[in-house]
N, C-alpha and C positions, 0 to 999 in steps of 0.2 A: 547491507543488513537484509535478514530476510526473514520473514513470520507464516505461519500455517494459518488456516482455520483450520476449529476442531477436527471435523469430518476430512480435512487432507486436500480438501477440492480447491480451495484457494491458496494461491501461493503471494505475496504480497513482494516485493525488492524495491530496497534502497540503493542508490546508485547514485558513481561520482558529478555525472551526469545531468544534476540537479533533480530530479526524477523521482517516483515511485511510482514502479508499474505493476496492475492489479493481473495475476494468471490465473486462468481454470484451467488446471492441471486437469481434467479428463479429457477436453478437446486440443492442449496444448498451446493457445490460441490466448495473447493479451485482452483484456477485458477493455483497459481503461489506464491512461499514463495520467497521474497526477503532476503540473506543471508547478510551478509558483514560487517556489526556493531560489536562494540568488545562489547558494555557494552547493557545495555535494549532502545529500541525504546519508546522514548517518547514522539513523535508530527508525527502523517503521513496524507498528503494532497494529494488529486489529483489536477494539475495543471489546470489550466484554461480551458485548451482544451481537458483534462481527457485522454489524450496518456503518460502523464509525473505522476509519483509519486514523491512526495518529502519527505524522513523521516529525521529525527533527534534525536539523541541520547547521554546518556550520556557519550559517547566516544568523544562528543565533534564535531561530525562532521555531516556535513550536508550532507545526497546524496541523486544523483538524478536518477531516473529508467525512462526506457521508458518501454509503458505497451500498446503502440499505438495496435500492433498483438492480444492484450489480448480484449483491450473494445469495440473490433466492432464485437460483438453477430448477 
């Protein structure tokens, strides 16, 4: 799974890996790997306001990350 912020500079991926890894696509360079899923991440969004991550997985559960300290480059 993989989601933009608006502006392009973040790149967000879901991964079998149990994972979501946050990118700043200008420096090319991970931000920040979201741990916590038992099974592979299968849907990951930035929230409206792009301070909120949302993954879901086949663990069955939804959670929610704040990334607010991460998207203000």
């Amino acid at each position: 799974s993989l989601s933009l912020t608006d502006d392009d500079s973040y790149l967000l991926s879901g991964s079998d890996d149990k994972t979501a890894i946050l990118w700043h696509l200008p420096s090319k360079e991970s931000e920040r790997t979201f741990t916590g899923h038992q099974a592979p991440v299968t849907y990951c969004t930035f929230g409206q306001d792009e301070t909120t991550i949302i993954t879901t997985s086949l663990d069955k559960q939804i959670k929610v990350w704040s990334a607010q300290d991460l998207v203000q480059h």
